[in-house]
C-alpha positions in Angstrom: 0.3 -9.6 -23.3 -2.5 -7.8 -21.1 -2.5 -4.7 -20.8 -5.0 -3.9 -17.6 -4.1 -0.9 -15.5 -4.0 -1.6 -12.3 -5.5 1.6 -9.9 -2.4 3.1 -7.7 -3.2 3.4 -4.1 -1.8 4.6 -1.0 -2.0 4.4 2.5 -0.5 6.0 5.6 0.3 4.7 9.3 0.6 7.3 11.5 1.6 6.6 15.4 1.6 8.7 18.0 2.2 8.0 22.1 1.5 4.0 21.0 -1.8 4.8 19.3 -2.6 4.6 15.9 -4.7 6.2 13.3 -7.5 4.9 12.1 -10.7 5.7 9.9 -14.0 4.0 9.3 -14.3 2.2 6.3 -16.6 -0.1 4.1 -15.0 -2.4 5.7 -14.3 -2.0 9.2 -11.6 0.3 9.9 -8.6 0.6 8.1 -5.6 3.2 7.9 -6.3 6.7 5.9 -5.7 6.5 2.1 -7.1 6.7 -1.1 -6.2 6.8 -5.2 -3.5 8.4 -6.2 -4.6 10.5 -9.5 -3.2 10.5 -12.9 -1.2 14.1 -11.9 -0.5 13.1 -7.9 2.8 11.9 -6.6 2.2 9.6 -4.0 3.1 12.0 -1.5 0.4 14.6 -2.7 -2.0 11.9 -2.9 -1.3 11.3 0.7 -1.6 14.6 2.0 -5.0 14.9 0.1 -6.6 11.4 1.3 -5.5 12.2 5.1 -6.7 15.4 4.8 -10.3 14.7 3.1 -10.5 11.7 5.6 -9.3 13.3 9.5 -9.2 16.9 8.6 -5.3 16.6 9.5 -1.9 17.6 7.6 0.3 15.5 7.2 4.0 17.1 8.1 6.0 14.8 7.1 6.0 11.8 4.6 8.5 8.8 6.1 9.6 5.6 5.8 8.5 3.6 2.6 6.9 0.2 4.5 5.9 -1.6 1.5 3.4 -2.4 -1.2 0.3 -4.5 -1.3 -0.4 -6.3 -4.8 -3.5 -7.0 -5.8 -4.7 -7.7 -9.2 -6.5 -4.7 -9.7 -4.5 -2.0 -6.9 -1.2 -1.7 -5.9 -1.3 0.0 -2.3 1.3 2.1 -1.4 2.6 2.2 2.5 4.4 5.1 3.8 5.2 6.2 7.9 4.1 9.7 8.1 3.9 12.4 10.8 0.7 14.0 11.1 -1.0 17.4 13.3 
């Protein structure tokens, strides 16, 4: 059995008046999100990511929209409400 820990990661849309949020990345641009740490819930891990990344607080955690498996992250999608 193989026992690799895989890195827990989430990720949060946010829509407002039929725009979206979006932050730079490595990559391009992507959706604001981050690691969750060892003591984080999800949630917290949210509110910290969005908040390091747009300066804004997230109000309100929604919807549960999926996961995204990779081999070595499993992303987290949530509908949240942001200010």
């Amino acid at each position: 059995m193989n026992n690799i820990l895989v890195q827990q990661v989430v990720a949060g849309i946010a829509v407002k008046d039929h725009q979206v949020l979006l932050v730079k990345a490595k990559h391009g641009i992507a959706t604001p999100g981050g690691k969750v740490g060892i003591t984080e819930s999800f949630t917290e891990a949210l509110a910290r990511e969005v908040f390091e990344e747009t300066g804004l607080k997230v109000l309100r955690v929604g919807r549960f929209m999926g996961v995204d498996v990779q081999p070595t992250y499993h992303c987290h999608v949530f509908a949240m409400e942001v200010s």
